[in-house]
N, C-alpha and C positions, 0 to 999 in steps of 0.2 A: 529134638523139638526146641525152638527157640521160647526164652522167658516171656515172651510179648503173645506168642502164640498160646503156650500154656495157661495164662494168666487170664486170655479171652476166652479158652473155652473152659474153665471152670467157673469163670463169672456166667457165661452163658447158661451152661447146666444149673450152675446155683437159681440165674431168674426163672428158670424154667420150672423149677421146684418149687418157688414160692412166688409166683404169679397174683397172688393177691397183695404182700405186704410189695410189692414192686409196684401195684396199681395204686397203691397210698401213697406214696410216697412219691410215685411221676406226677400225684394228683395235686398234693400239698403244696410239691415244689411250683409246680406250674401256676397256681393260684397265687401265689404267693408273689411270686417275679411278674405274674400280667398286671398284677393288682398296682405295685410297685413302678412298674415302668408306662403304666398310666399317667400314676401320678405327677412322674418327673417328667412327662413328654408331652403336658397338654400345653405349655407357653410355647412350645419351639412350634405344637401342630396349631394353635391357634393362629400364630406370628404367620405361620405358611400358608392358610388359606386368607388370611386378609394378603398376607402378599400379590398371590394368584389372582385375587380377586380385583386387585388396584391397577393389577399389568393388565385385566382383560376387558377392566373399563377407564382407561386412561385416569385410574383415581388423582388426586390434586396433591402437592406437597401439601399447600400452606387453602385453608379455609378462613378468609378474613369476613366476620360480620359486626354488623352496629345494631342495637338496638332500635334507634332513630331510623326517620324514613325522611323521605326529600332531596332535590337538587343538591346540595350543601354535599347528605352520608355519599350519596351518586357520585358525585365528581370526587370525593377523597379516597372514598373505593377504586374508582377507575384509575385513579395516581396512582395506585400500586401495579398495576399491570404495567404502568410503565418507567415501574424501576429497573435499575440495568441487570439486578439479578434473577428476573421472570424473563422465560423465557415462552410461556403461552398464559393462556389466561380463560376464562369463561365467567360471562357475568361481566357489572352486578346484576342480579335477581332477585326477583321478590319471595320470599318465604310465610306463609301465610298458616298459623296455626289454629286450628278448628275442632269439631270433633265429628266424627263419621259412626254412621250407623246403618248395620247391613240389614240387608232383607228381613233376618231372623228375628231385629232389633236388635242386635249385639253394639254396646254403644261404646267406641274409645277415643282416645286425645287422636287428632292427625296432623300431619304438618306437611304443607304442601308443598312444593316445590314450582316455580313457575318456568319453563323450559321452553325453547325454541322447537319446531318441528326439527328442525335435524340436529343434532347434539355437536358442541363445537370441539377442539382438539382438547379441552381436559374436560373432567368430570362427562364420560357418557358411558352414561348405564348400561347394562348391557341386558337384551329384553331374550329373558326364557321360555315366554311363549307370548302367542298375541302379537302385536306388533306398538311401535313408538307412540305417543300422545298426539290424538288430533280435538282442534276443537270439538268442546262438550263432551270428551270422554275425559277419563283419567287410567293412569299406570299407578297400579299398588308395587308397592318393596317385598321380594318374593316370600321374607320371612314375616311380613305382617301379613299379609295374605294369607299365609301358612295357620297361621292364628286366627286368623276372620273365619277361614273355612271359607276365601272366597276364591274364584276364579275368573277368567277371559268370560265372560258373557253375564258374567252376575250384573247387579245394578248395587249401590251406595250412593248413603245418602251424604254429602258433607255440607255441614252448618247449613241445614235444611234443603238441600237443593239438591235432587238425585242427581248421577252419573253412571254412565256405563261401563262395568270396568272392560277398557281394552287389551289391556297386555298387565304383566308382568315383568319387573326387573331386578337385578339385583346393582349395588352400587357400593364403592368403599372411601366415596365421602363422607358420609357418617359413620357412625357405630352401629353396631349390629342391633337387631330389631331387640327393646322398644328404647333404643337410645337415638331415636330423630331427633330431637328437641334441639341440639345441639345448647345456644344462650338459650333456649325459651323465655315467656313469660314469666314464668312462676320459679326458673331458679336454675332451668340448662336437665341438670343431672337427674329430678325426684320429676319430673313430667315425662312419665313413660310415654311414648309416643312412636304411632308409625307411621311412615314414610308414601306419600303419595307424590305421583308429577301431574301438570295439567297445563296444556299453556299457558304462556305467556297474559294472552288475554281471559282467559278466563281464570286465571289466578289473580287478576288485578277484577276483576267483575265479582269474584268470591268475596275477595278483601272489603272492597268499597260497600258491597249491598250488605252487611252486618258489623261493618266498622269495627272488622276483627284485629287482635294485635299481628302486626307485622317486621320481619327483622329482614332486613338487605344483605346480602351475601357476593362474594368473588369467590372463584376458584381459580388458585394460582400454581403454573409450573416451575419451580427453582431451575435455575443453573447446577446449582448444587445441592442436590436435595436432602444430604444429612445439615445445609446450614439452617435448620426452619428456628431453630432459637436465636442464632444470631440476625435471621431475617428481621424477626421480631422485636428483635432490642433494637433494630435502627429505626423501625419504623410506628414506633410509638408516636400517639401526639394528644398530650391532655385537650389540648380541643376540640378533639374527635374524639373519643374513646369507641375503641375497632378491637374486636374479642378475636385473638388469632390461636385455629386450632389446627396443630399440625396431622402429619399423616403419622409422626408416633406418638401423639395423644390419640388418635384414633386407634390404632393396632392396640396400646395399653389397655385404652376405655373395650373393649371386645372383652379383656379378660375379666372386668367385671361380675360379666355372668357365671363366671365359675371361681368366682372368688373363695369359695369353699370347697370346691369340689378338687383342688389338689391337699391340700389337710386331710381331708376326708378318705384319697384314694391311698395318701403315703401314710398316714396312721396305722392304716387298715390293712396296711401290706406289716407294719411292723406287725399287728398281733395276730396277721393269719402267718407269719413265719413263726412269732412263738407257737403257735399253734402247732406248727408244721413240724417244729423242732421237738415236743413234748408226746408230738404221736410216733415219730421219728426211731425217739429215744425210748419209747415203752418196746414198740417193736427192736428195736435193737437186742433189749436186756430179754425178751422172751426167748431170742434167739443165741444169748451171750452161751450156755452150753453149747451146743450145734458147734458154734463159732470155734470154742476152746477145743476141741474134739474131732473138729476141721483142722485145723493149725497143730494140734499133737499128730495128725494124721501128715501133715505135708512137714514137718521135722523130721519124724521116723522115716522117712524118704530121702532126708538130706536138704531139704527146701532153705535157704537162709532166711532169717528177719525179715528182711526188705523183698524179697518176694511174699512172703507172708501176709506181710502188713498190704503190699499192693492188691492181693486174689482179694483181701477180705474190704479195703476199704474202694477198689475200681468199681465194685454194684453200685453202691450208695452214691459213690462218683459221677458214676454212668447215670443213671439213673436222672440224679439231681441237674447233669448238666441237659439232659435228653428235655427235662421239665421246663429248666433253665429256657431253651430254646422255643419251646411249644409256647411258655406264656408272653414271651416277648414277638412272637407272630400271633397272638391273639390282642396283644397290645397295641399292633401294629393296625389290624382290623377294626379293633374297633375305637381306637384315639380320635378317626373324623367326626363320627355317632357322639363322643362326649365333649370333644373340644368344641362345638358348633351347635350346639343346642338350637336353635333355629336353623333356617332355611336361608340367613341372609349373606353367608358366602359360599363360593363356588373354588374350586380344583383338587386335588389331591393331597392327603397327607404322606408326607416324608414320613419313613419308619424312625425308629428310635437311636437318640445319637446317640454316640461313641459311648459318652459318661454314662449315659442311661443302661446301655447293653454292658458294659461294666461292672456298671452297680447292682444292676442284676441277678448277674453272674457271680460275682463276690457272695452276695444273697443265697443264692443257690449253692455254691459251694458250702456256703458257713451252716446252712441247713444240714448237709450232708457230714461232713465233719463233727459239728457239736454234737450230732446223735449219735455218732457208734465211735466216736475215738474214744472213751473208756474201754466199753469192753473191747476192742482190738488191741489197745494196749494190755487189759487184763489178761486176753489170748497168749499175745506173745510174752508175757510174763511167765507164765503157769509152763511147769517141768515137762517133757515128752510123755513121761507114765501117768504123773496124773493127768494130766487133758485129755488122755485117750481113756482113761478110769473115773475122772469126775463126774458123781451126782450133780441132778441139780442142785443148787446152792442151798443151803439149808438157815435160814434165817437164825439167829442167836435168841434162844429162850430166856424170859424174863420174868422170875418168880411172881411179880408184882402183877401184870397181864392177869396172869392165871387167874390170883387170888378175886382180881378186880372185877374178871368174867364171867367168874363160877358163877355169879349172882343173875346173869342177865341172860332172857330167852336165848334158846337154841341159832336160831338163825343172828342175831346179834353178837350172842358170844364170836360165832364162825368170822362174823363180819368187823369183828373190832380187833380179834387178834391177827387178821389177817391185815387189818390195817397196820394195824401197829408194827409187825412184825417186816414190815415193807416200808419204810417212811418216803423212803426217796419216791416210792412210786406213787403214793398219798401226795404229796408235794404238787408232782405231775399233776395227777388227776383236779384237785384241789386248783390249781393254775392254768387248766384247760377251764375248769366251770367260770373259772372267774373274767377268763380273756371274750366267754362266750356272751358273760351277763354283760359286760363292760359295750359292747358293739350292741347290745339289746336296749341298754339301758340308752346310750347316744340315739337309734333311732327312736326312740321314746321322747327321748329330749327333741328331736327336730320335728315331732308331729307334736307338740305341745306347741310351738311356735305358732304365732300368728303371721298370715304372708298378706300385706297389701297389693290387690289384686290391679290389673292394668287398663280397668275398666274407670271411667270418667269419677271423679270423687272418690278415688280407690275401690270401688266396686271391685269381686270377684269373676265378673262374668267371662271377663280374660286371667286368665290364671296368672298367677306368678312363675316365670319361666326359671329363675332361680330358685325359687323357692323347692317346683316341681322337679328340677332337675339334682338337688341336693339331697332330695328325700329317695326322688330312685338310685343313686347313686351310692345313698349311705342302707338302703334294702336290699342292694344287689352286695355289700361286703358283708351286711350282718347274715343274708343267709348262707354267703363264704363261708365266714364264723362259724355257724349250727352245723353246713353240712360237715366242714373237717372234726368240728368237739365231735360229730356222730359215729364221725370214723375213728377218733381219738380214744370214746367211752366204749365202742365195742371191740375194741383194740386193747385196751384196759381191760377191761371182763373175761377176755380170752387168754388174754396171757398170764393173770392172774389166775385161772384157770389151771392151764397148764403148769403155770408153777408149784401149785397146792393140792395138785391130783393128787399126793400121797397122801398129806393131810387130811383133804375130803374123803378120801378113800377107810383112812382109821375111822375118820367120825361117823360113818356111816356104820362100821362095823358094829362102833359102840351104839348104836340104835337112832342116828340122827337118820332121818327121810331125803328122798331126797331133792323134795318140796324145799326142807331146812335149809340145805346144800348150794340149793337154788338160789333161795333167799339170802345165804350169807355170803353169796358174790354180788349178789343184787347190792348188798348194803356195805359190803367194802370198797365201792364204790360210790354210793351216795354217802359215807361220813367223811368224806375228805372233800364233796359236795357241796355240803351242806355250807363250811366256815367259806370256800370259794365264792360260790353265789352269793352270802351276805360280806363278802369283801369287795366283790366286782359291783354293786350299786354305789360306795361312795368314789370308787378308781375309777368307775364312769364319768362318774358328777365331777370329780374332782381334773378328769382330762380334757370334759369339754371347757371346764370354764376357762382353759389356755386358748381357747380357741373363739369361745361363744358374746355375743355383743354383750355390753351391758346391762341390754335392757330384755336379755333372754329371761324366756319362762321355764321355771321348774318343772318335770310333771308329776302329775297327782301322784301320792305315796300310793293310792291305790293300782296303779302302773305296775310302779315299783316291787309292789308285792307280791302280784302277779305275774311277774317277768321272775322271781325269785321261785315261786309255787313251779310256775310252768318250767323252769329249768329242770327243777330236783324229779318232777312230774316223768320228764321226758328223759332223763337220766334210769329213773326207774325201769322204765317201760325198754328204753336202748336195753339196758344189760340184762333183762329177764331172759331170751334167748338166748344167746351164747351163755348164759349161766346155764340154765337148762339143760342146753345140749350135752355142755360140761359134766352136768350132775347126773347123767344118766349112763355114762359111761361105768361099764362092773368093776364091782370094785376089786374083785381077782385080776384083771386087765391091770387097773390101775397099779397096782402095788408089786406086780410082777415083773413091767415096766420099767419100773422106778429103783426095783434091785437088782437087774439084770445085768 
């Protein structure tokens, strides 16, 4: 039997024996790499749907507007179309800013567009349903629609004057919804606004009967469409002042809306890999006997090192890269869903580039390796006789414990020297509560925030699409967080367990209950709890402020408090169970066991 063959079917038997701590651990890993390869893949996937979206509505290099209106901005706009490095053109047109209000009353900023019944060879939209603009109707931008809750047949009202909405369209002239405004009146950027078309005439009928402000616009095709900055610098002219925005300020301005939501997704991959690595590592060390006694069994056979080390560390391998793979096709699914927050562009996202599937991968490996490369290396350390004869590892007693414990209830005592007597595992546990509060305390920090809504005078009535899309984004990693500490702290309770079965097995002798027993795996777990959770509220406070505006809000200490209660709460309640189960086992079994 070849080493390659060997090596696969005892990694297979081993998964098949321990079927749960394999599902943690394809679970972590994969959480942890989808989380991460989000992160790093929303510029390439946002860049790739304005791409798709510019090819399938002829979008424009170069957007030249003036604030000014009249013959004069008219004719110097029109001089750009026929410079030698344009080679089509659309426009000028009038842009007419207002506000609209749907049936419901739902009131927001609009910015019209004044268009031709058929669209000329750049800037034409491309219509999703319904059909183009004809007098006295109008076309909504498919992601403010998205946001009106309106459709083909609805009615809106703009700067008092209803409309029928005809169609729908999407366009990658502008920025994604609510970035129409382009220059607006009040400043371009802070005037959320969405995007309406209506002809020609009735966009000059809009304008004139409310003597609303108005900006003149071209859409221009390059020759060379990476030259839009140097188009720019030639064709300045203090006497005109003409506001040119390209098609890569437009693709940048899109990422606006998730100007958070990559911090938020690659933070959150780091500390669901620590996470991943600490639960990892717990299961690893419950397992370090097995392992050593596995490996004394394939030496007394003749097995060298290097296949040793391969049977024992190919699971976690396997494993981590099987995870590896699932989270970066979940990353892959769902990068359109986050990179697009609205409806305002159309085609397919590319999966995840090279660097990203990489980095990964690198991830998912270093998950797998920093959990069991100790005890594999302890494995192949330890002599053929003892690894096939080694107890479990027996903690080094420390007079000072005892004297320290004598004093303190039953289940306490159980649970302080079990602490102590484990530090490395305290560590763990202690760095899983604190990684947990750390993600709890951040979404706490981002609902304390106030979000100016996109309704007329900052009104709420339109949500903030940022605001809303940062908050699910940072509740979908923190409940990552909870659910892996969950698998983390019952993973902890269990293995502690199993390592102290002698121990609990004496103390019951000596007349502890095994209520007591219960309780003092309950609480060798909540005291390395305890100093986490109040570490993880100021690593919280202290991580977002790398991240958070200036003018962010704290939240109330009464949050805070409760996000600390409810940790150690929910701590509790995790390890009551498997402590339990633990504690009922006989204790002739146990200690039978244990010297056999």
């Amino acid at each position: 039997m070849g080493s390659l063959v060997l090596v696969l079917r005892l990694v297979l038997a081993d998964l098949r024996r321990h079927r749960a701590q394999a599902a943690m651990l394809l679970l972590a890993v994969t959480v942890a790499t989808a989380t991460m390869a989000l992160g790093l893949s929303l510029r390439g996937v946002s860049d790739a749907l304005y791409e798709q979206t510019r090819a399938a509505t002829a979008g424009p290099d170069v957007v030249a507007l003036s604030g000014a209106t009249g013959p004069a901005v008219t004719s110097a706009l029109a001089s750009l179309a026929s410079a030698p490095d344009v080679i089509a053109h659309h426009g000028p047109y009038r842009i007419v800013y207002a506000d609209l209000t749907t049936r419901d009353a739902t009131p927001s900023r609009v910015v019209v567009h004044g268009f031709a019944d058929k669209p000329g060879p750049v800037n034409r939209p491309l219509v999703t349903a319904g059909h183009w603009v004809r007098s006295g109707g109008t076309v909504l931008e498919r992601g403010f629609a998205t946001a009106l809750g309106a459709g083909v047949g609805d009615r809106v009202t703009i700067a008092g004057r209803p409309y029928p909405v005809v169609g729908i369209a999407v366009t990658a002239a502008t920025s994604v919804y609510p970035g129409a405004s382009q220059i607006g009146p009040g400043g371009g950027g802070s005037d959320y606004s969405g995007l309406a078309w209506m002809t020609r005439d009735d966009a000059r009928t809009l304008a004139s009967s409310r003597d609303l402000p108005v900006t003149t616009a071209v859409d221009l095709k390059l020759r060379d469409p990476a030259a839009t900055e140097a188009f720019r610098d030639a064709h300045r002219d203090p006497a005109m002042p003409v506001n040119f925005h390209s098609w890569q300020f437009t693709a940048a301005a899109d990422m606006g809306l998730l100007k958070n939501s990559q911090p938020i997704l690659v933070v959150g991959s780091w500390l669901l890999s620590f996470l991943a690595i600490t639960g990892v590592a717990a299961l690893a060390a419950g397992r370090a006997v097995e392992q050593t006694r596995r490996a004394g069994l394939l030496k007394a056979v003749g097995a060298a090192p290097g296949l040793i080390a391969a049977v024992l560390l190919t699971e976690y391998l396997a494993l981590a890269l099987a995870g590896d793979a699932l989270g970066l096709v979940i990353a892959r699914l769902a990068a359109p869903v986050i990179a697009s927050p609205t409806a305002s562009r159309i085609g397919e996202a590319a999966g995840p580039s090279g660097a990203t599937v990489a980095t990964a991968t690198v991830l998912a490996v270093a998950v797998a390796v920093l959990s069991t490369l100790r005890p594999t290396l302890r494995a192949l350390r330890t002599a053929t006789v003892t690894a096939l004869t080694a107890p479990a590892h027996q903690p080094r007693h420390r007079p000072w414990l005892t004297s320290l414990s004598a004093l303190l209830p039953t289940p306490l005592l159980l649970g302080l020297r079990l602490t102590a007597r484990r530090p490395g595992r305290a560590v763990l546990q202690a760095s899983s509560t604190a990684t947990t509060v750390i993600g709890i305390v951040a979404l706490l920090t981002l609902h304390a925030q106030s979000e100016r809504g996109y309704g007329l005078n900052g009104s709420a009535v339109l949500p903030n699409l940022r605001g809303e899309h940062d908050r699910l984004l940072m509740l979908a990693v923190t409940v990552l967080l909870i659910a892996l500490a969950v698998v983390n702290t019952i993973t902890f309770t269990w293995t502690t367990a199993m390592e102290a079965r002698a121990t609990m097995a004496v103390a019951r002798t000596l007349g502890a209950t095994p209520g007591q027993v219960s309780a003092g795996l309950s609480a060798a777990q909540l005291l390395p709890g305890v100093p986490g959770a109040l570490i993880g509220v100021p690593l919280g406070t202290g991580l977002l402020s790398l991240f958070a505006a200036r003018n962010a809000v704290d939240p109330p200490s009464s949050w805070l408090l409760g996000a600390v209660i409810a940790t150690l709460l929910a701590t509790a309640a995790l390890t009551a169970l498997p402590a339990r189960l633990a504690a009922r086992r006989p204790v002739a079994q146990a200690l039978s066991t244990e010297t056999a």
